[in-house]
N, CA and C atoms as a LAMMPS dump frame, in Angstrom:
ITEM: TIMESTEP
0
ITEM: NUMBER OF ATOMS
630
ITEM: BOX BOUNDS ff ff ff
-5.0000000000000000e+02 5.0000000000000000e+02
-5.0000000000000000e+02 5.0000000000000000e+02
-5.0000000000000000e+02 5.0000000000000000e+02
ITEM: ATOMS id mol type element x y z
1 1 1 N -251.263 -179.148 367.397
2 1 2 C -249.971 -178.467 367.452
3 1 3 C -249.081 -178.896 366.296
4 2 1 N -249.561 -180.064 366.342
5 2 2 C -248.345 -180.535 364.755
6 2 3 C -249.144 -180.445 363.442
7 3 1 N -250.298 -180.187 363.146
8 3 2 C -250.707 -179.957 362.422
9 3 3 C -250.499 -178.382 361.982
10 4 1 N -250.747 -177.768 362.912
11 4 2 C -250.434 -176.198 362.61
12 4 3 C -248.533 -176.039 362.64
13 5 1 N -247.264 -176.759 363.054
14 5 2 C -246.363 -176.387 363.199
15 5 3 C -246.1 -176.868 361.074
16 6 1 N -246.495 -177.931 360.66
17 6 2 C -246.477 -178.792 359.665
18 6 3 C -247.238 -177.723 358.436
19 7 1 N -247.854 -177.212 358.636
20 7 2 C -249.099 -176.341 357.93
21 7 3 C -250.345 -177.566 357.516
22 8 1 N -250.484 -178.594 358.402
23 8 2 C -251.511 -179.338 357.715
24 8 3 C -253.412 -178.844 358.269
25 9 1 N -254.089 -178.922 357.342
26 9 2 C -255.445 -178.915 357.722
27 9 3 C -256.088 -180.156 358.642
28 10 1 N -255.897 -181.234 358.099
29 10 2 C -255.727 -182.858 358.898
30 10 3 C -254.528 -183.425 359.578
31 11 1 N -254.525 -184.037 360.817
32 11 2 C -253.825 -184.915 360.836
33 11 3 C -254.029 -186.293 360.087
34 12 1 N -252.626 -186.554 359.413
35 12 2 C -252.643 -188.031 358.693
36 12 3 C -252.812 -188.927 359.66
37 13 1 N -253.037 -190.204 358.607
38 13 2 C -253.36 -191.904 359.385
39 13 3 C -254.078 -191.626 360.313
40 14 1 N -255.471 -190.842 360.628
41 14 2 C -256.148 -191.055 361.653
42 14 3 C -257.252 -191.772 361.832
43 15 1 N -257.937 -192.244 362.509
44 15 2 C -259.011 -193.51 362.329
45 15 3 C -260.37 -192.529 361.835
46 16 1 N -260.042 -191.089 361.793
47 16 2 C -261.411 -190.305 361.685
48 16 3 C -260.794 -189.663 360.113
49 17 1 N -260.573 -189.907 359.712
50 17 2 C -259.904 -189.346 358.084
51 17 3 C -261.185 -189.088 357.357
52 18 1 N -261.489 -188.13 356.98
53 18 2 C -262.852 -187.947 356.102
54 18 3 C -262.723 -188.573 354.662
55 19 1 N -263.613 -189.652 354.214
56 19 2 C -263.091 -190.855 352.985
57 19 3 C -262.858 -189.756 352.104
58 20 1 N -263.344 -188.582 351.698
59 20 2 C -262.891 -187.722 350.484
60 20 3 C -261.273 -187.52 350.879
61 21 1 N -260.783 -187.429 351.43
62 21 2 C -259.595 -187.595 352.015
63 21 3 C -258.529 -188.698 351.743
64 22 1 N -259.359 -189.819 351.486
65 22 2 C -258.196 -191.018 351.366
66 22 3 C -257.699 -191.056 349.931
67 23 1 N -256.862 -192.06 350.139
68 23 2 C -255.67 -192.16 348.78
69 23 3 C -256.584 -193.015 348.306
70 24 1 N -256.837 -192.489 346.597
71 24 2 C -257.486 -193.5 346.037
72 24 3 C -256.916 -194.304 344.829
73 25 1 N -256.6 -195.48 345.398
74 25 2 C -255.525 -195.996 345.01
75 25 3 C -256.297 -197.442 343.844
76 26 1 N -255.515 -197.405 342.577
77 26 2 C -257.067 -198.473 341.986
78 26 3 C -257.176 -199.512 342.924
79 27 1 N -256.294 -200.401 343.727
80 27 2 C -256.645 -201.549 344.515
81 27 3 C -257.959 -201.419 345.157
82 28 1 N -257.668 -199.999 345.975
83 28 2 C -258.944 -199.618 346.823
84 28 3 C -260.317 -199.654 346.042
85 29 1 N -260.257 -198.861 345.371
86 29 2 C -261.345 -198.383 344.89
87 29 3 C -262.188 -199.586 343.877
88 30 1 N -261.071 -200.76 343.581
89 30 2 C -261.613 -202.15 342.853
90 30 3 C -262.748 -202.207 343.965
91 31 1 N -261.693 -202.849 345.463
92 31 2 C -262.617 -203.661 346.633
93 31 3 C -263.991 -202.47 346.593
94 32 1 N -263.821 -201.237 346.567
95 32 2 C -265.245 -200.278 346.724
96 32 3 C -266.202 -200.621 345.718
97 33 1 N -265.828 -200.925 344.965
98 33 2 C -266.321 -201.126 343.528
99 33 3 C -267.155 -201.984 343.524
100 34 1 N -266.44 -203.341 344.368
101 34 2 C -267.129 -204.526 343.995
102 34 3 C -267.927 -204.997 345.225
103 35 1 N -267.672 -204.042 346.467
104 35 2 C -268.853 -204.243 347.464
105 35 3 C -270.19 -203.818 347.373
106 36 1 N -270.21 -202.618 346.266
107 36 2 C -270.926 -201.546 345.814
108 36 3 C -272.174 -202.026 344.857
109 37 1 N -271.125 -203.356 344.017
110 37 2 C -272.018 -204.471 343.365
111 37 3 C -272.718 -205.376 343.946
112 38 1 N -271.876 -205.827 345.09
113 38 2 C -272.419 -206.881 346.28
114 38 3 C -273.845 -206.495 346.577
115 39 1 N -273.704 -204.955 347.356
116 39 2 C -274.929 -204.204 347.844
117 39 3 C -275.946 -203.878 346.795
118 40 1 N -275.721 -203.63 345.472
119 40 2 C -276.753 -203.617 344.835
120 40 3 C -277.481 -204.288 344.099
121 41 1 N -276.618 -205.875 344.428
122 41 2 C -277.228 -207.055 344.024
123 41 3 C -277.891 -207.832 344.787
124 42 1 N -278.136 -207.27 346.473
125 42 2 C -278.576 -207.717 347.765
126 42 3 C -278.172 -209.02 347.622
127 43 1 N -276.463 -209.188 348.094
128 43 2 C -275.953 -209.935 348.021
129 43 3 C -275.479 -210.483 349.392
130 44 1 N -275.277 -211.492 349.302
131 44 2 C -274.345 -211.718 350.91
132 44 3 C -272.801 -212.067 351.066
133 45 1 N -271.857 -211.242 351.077
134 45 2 C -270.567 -211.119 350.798
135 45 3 C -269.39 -211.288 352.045
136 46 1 N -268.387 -211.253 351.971
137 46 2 C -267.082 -211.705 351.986
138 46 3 C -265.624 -210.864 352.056
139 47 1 N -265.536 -209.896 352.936
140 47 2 C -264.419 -209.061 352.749
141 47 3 C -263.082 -209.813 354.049
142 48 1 N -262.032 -209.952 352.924
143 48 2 C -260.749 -210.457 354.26
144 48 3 C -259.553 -209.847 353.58
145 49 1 N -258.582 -209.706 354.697
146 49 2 C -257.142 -209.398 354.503
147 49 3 C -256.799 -209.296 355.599
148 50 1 N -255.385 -208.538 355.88
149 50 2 C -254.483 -208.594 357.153
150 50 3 C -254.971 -207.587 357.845
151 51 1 N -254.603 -207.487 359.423
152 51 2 C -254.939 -206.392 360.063
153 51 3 C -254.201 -205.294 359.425
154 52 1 N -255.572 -204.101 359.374
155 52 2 C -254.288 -202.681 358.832
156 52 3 C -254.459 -202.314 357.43
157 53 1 N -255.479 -203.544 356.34
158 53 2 C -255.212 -203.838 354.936
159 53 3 C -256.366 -202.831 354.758
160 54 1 N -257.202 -202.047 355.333
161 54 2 C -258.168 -201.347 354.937
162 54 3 C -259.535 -201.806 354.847
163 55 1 N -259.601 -203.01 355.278
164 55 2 C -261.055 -203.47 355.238
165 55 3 C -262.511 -202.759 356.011
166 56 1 N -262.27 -201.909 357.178
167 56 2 C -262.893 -200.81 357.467
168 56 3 C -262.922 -200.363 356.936
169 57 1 N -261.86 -199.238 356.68
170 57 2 C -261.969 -198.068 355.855
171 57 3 C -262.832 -198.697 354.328
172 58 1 N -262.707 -199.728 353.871
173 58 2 C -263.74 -199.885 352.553
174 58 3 C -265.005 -199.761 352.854
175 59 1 N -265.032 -200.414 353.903
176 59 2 C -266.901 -200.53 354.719
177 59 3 C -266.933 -198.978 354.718
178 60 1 N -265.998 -197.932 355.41
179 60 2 C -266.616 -196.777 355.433
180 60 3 C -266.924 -195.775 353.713
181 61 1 N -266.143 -196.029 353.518
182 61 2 C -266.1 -195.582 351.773
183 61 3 C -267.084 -195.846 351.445
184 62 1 N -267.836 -197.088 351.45
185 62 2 C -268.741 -197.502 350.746
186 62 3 C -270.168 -196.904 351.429
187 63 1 N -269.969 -196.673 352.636
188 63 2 C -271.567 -196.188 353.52
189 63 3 C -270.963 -194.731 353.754
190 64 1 N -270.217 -194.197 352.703
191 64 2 C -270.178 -192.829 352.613
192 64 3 C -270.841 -192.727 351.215
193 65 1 N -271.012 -193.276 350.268
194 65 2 C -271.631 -193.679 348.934
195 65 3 C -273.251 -193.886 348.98
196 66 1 N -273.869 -194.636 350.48
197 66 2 C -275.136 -194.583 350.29
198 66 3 C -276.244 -193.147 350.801
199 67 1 N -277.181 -193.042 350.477
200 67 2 C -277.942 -191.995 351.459
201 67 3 C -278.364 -193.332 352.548
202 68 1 N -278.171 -192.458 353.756
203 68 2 C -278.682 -193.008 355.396
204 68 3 C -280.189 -193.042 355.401
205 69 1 N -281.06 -192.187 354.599
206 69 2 C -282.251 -192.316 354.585
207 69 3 C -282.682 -193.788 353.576
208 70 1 N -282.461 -193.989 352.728
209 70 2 C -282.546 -195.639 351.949
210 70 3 C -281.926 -196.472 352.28
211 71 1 N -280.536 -196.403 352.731
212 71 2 C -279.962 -197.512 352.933
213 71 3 C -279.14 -196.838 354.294
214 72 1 N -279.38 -197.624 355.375
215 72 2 C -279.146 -196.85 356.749
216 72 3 C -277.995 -197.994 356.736
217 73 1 N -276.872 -198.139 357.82
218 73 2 C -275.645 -198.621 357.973
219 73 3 C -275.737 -199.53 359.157
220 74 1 N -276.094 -200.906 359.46
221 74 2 C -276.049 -201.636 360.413
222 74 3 C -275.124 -202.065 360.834
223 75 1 N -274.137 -201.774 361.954
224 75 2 C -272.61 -202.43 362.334
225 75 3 C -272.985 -203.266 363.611
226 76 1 N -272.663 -204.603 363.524
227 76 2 C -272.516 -205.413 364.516
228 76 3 C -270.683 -205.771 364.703
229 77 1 N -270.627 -205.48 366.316
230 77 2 C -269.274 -205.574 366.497
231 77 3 C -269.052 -207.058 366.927
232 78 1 N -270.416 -207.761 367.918
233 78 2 C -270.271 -209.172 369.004
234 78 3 C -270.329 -210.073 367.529
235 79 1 N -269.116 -211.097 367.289
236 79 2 C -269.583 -212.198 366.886
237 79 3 C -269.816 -213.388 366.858
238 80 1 N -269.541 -213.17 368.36
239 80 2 C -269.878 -214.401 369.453
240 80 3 C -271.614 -215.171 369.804
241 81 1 N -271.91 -213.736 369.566
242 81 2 C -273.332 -213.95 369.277
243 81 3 C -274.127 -214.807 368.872
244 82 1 N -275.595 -215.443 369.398
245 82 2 C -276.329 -216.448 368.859
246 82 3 C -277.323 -215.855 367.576
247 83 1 N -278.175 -216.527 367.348
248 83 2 C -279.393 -215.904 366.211
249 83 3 C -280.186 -215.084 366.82
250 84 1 N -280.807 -214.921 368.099
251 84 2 C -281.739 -214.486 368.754
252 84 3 C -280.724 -212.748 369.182
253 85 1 N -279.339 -213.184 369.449
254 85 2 C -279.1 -211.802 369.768
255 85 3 C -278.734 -211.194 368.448
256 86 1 N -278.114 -211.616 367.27
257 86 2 C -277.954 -211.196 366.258
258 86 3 C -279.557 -210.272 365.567
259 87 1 N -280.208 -210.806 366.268
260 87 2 C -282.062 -210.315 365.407
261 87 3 C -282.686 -208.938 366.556
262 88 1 N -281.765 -209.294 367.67
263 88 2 C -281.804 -208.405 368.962
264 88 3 C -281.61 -206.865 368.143
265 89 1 N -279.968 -207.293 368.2
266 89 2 C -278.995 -205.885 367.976
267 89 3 C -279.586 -205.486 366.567
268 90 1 N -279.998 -205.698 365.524
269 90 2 C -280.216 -205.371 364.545
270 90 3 C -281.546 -204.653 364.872
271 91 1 N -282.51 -205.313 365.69
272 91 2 C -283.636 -204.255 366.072
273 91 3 C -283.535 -203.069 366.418
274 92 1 N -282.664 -203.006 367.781
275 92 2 C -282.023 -201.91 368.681
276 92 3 C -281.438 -201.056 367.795
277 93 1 N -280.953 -200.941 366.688
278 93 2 C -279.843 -200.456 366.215
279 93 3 C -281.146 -199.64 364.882
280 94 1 N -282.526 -200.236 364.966
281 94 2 C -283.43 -200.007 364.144
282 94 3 C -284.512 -199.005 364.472
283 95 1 N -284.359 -199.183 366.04
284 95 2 C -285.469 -198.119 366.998
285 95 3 C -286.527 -199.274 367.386
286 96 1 N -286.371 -200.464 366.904
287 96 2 C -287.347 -201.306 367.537
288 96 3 C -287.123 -202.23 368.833
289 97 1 N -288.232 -201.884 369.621
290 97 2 C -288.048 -203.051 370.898
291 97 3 C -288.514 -204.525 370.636
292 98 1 N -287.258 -205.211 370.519
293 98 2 C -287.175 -206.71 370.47
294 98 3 C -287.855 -207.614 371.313
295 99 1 N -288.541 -208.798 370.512
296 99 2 C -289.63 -209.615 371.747
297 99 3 C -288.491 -210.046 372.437
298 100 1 N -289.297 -211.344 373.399
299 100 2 C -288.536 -212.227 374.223
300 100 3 C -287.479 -213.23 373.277
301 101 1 N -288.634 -213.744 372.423
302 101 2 C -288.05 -215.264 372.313
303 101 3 C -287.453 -215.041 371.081
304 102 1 N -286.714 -216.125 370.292
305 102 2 C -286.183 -216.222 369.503
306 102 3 C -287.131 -216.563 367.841
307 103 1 N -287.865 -217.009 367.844
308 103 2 C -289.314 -216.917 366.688
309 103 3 C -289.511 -215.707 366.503
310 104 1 N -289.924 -214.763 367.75
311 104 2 C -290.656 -213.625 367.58
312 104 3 C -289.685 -212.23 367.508
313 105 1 N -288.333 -212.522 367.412
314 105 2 C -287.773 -211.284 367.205
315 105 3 C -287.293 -211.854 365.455
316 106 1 N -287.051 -212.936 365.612
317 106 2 C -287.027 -213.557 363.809
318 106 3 C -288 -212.791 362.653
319 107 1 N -289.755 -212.9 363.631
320 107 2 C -290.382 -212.394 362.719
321 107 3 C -290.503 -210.571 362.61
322 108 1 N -289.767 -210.539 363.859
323 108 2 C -290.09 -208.751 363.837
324 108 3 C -289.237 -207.833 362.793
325 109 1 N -287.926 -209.22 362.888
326 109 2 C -287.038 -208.582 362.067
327 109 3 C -287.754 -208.899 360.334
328 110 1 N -288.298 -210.019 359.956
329 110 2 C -289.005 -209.922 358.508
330 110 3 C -289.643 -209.019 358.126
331 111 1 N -290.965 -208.429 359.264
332 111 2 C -291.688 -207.306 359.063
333 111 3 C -291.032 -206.666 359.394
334 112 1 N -290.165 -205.808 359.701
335 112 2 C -289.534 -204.527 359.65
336 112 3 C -288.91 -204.558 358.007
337 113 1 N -288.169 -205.473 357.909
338 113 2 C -287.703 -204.764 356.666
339 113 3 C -288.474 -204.995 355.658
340 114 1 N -290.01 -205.771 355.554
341 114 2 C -290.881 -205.918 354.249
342 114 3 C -291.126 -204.731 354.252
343 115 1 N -291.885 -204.189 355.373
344 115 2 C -292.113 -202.595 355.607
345 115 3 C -291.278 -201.74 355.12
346 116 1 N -290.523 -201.401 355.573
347 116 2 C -289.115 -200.729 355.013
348 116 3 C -289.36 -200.587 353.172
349 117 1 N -289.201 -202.109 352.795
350 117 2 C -288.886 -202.008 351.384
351 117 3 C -290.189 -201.79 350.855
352 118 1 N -291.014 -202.228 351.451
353 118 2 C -292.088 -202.354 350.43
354 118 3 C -293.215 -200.411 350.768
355 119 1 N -293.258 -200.209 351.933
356 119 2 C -293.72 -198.88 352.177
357 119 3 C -292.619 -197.624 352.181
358 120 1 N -291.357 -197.413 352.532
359 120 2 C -290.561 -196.846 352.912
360 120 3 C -289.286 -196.673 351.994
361 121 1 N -289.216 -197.61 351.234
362 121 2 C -288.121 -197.605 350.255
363 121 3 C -286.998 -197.941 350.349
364 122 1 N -286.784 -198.208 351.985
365 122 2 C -285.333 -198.391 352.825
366 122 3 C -285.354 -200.285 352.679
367 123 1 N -283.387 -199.929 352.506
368 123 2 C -282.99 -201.687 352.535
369 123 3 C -281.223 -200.98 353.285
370 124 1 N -281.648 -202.137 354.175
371 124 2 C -280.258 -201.535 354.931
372 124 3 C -279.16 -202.483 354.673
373 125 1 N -277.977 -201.861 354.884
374 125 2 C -276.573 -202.833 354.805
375 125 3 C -276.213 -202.742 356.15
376 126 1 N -276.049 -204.713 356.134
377 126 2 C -275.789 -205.171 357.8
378 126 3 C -274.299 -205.463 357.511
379 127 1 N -273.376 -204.713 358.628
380 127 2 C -272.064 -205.438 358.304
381 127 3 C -271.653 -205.996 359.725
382 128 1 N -270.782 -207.184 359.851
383 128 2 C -270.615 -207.652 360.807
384 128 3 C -269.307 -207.964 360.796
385 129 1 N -268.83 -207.513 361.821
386 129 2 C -267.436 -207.292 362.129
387 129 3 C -266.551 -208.682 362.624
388 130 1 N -265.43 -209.284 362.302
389 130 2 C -264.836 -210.132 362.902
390 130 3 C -265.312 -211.769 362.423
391 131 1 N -266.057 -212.254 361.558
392 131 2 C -267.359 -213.049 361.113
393 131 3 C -266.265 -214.179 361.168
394 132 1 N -265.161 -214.398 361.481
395 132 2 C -264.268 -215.414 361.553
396 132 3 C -264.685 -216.636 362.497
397 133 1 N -265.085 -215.709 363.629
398 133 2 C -265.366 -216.209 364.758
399 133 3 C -267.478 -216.839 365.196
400 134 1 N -267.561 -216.385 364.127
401 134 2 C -269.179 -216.961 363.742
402 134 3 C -269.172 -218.396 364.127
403 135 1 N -270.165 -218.472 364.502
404 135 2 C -270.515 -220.329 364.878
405 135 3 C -271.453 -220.955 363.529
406 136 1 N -271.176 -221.78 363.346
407 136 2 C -271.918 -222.219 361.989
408 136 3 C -273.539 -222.504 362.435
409 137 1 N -273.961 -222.299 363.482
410 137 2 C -275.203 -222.168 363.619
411 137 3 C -275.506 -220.574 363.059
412 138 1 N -274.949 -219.818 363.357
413 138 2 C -275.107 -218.004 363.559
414 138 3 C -274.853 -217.811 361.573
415 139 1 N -273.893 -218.669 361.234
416 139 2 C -273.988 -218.802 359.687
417 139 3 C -275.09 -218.985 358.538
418 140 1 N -275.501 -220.059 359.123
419 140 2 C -276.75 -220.351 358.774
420 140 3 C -278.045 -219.307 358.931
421 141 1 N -277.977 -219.471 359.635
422 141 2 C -279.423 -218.147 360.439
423 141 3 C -279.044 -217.094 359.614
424 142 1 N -277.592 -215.945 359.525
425 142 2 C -277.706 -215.246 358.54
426 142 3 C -277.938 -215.788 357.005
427 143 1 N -277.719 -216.679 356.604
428 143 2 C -278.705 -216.838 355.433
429 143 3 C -280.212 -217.063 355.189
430 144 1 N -280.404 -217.598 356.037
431 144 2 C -281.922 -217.581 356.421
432 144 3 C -282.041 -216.121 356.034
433 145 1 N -281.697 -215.613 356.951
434 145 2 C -281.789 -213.796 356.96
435 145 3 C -282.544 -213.183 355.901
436 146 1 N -281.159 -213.733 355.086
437 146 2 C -281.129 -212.543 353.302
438 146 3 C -281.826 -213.294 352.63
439 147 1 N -282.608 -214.202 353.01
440 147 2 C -283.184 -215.449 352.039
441 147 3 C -284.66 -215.626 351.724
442 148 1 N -285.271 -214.178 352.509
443 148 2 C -286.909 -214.052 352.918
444 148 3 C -287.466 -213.849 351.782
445 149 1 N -286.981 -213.34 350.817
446 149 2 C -287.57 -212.181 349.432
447 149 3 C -286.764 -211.552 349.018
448 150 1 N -287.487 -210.433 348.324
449 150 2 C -286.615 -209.156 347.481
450 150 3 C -286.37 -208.089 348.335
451 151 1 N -287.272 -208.117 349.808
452 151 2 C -287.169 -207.006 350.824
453 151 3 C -286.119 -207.793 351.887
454 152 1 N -285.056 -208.854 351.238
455 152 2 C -284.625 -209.115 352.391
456 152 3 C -283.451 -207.928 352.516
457 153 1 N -282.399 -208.205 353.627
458 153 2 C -281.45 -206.85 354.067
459 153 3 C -280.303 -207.104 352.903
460 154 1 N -279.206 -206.168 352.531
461 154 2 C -278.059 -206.578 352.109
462 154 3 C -277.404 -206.6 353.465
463 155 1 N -276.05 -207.396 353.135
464 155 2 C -275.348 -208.143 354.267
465 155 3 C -273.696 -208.013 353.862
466 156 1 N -272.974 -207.685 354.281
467 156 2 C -271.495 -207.808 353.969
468 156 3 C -270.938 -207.989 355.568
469 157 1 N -269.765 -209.198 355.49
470 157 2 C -269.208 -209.42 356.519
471 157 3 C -268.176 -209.389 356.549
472 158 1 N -267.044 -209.069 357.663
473 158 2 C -265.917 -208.3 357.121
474 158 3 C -264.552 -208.87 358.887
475 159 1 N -263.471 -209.35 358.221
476 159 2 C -263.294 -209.824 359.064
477 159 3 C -261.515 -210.139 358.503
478 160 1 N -260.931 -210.429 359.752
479 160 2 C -259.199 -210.543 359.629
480 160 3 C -258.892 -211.556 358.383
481 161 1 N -257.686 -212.035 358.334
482 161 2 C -256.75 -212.932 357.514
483 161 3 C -257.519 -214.411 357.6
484 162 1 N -257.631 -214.526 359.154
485 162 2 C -257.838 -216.548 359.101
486 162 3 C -258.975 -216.191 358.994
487 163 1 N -259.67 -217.576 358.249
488 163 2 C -260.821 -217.649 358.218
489 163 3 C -261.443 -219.547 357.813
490 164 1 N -262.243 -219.605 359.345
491 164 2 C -262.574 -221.292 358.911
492 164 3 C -263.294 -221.739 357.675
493 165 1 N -262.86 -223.31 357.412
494 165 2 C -263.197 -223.407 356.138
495 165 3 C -264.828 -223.701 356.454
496 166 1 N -265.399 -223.294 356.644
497 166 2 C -266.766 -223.779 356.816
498 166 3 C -267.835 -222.354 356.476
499 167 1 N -266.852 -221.453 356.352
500 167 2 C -267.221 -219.901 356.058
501 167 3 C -267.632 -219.387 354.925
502 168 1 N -268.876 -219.913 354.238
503 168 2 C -269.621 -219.144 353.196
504 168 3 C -268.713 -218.238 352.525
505 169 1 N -268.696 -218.057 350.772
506 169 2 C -267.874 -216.895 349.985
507 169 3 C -268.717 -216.855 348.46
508 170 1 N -269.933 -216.831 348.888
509 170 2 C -270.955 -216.314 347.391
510 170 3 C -269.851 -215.346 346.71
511 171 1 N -269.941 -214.39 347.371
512 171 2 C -269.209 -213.364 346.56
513 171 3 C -267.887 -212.678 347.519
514 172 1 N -266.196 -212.909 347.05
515 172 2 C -265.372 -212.413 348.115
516 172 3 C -264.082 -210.789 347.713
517 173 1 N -263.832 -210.629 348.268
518 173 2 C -262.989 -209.694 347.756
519 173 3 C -261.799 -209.659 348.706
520 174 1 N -260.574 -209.252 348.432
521 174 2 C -259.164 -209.397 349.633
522 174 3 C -258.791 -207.905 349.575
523 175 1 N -258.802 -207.58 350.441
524 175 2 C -257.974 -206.276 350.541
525 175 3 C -256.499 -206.177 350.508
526 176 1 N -255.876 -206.096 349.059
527 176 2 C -254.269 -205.927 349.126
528 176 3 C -253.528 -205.311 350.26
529 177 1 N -252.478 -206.07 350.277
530 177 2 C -251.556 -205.665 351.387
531 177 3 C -251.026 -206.34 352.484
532 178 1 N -251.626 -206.854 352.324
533 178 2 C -251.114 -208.47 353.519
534 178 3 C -250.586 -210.002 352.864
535 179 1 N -249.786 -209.691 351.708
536 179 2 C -249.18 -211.357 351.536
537 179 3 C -249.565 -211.898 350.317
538 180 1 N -251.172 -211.477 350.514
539 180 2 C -252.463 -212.452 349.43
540 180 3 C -252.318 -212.169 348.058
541 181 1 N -253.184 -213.009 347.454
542 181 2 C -253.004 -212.285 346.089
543 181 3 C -254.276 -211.392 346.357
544 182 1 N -253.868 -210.021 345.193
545 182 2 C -254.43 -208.801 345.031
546 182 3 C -256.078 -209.033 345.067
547 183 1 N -256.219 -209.894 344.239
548 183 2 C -258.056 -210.135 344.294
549 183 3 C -258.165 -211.435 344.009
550 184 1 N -259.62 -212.03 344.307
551 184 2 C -259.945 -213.225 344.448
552 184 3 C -261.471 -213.402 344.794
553 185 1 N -262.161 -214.442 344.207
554 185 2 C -263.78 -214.213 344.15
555 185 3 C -264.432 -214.504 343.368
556 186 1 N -265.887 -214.352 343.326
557 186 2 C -266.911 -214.673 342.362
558 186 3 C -267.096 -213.778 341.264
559 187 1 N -266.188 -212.767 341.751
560 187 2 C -266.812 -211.617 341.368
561 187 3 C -265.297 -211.013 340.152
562 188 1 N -265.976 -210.396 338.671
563 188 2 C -264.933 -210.133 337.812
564 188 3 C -264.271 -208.678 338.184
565 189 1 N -262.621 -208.565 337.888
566 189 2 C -262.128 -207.388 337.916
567 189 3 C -262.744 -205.971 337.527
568 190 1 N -263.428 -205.282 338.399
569 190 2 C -264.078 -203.919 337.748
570 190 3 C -263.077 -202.3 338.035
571 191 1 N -263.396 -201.462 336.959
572 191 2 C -262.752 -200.216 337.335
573 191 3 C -263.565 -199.823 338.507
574 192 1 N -263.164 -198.412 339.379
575 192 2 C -263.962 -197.957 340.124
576 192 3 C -264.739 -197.118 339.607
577 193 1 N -265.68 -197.204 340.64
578 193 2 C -266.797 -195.886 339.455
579 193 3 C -267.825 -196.864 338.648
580 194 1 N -267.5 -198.126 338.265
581 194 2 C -267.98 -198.567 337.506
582 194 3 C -268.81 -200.161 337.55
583 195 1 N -268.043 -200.321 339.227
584 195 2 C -268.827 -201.602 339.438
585 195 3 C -270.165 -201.912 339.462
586 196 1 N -270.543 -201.359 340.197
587 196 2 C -271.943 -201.239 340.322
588 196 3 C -272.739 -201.601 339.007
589 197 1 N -272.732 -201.562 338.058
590 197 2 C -273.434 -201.478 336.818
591 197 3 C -273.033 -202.616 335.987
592 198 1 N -271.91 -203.103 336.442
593 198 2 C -270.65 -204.186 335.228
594 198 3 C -271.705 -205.249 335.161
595 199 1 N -271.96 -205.952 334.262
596 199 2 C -272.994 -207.31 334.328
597 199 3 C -271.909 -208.227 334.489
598 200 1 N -271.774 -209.493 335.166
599 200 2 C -271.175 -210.521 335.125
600 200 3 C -270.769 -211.233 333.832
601 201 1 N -269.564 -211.795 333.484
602 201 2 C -269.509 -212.537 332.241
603 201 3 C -269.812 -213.788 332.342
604 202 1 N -270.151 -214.394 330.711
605 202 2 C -270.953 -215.162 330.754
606 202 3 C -269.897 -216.596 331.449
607 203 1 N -270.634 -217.869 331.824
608 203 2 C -269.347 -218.764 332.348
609 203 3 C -269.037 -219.427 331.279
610 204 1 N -267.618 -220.012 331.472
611 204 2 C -266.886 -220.648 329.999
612 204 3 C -268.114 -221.593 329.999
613 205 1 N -267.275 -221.863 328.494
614 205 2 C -268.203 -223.319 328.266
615 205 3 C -266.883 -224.293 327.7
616 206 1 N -267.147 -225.463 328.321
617 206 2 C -266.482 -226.826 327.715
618 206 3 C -266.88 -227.309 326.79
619 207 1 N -265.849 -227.865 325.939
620 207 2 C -266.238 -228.722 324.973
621 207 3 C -264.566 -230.024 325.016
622 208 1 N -265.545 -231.013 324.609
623 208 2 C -264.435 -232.371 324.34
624 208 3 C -264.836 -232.553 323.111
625 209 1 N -263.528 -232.537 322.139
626 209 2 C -264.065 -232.831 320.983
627 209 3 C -263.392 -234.859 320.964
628 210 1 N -264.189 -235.421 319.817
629 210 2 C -263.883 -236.601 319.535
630 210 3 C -263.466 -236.918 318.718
């Protein structure tokens, strides 16, 4: 009704906004940029800011960017979760029925995705929601994870403002808008459009002269 009284085709600010739709604003499209690098460096990454700062909406931007047939979209919401259910939901979410124990859904999850990469072509992006609240056992185990080979999964974890110091940041990015500074990370300032491809610069070098 307010869309038609307004003359709009969409209602604004809605949680279903089609990403061709959003404001693409360079802040945004940096963080897209540089998750985009994350994922195609089968990396294991780091997204934080305030509630509201867009850190979904980047996750969706960005798995509007892949094909679902190569790179399918894994969302874990529990991150309360142990290793055994973390290897669970990732099955379920795969079409596979998960063993009992905790070894044997470990290994189901290796062979699924050697398969995947090595017959199938598929490497999926696991994102896990809330990762604040991760137990540093469940930390660990996801590195284990991404740590099998070249067929291991890409991984991005994505989660509010606080975050314990015990919380892994290979590679991080902040979503402007909450306080922080604009960017921050392993990772160098890229245009959008263009991350993906940017090679890293080289690291300084020191010198003491005598």
């Amino acid at each position: 009704m307010i869309a038609n009284y307004c003359g709009l085709r969409h209602m604004p600010f809605t949680a279903d906004l089609p990403v061709p739709h959003l404001f693409p604003s360079d802040a945004f499209g940096e963080v897209v940029a540089r998750l985009r690098y994350l994922m195609d460096a089968r990396g294991l990454g780091l997204l934080t800011g305030e509630a509201g700062a867009g850190k979904s909406t980047a996750l969706q931007a960005l798995a509007a960017q892949c094909d679902p047939a190569t790179h399918p979209l894994i969302y874990l919401a529990d991150s309360h979760q142990e290793p055994a259910g973390f290897y669970r939901d990732v099955l379920e979410q795969c079409g596979v029925q998960p063993a009992r124990t905790r070894l044997e859904v470990r290994l189901q999850f290796q062979r699924l995705f050697v398969d995947w990469h090595r017959h199938q072509g598929k490497t999926p992006l696991i994102c896990i929601d809330e990762a604040r609240l991760l137990s540093a056992l469940m930390v660990q185990e996801i590195r284990f994870a991404t740590n099998f080979g070249r067929s291991a999964p890409r991984l991005a974890v994505r989660h509010g403002a606080d975050r314990p110091a015990r919380t892994p940041q290979p590679a991080a990015a902040e979503v402007p808008g909450g306080g922080g500074p604009a960017r921050h990370g392993a990772l160098p300032p890229v245009a959008p459009g263009r991350g993906a491809h940017r090679p890293l610069p080289p690291a300084p070098v020191t010198r003491r002269w005598r």
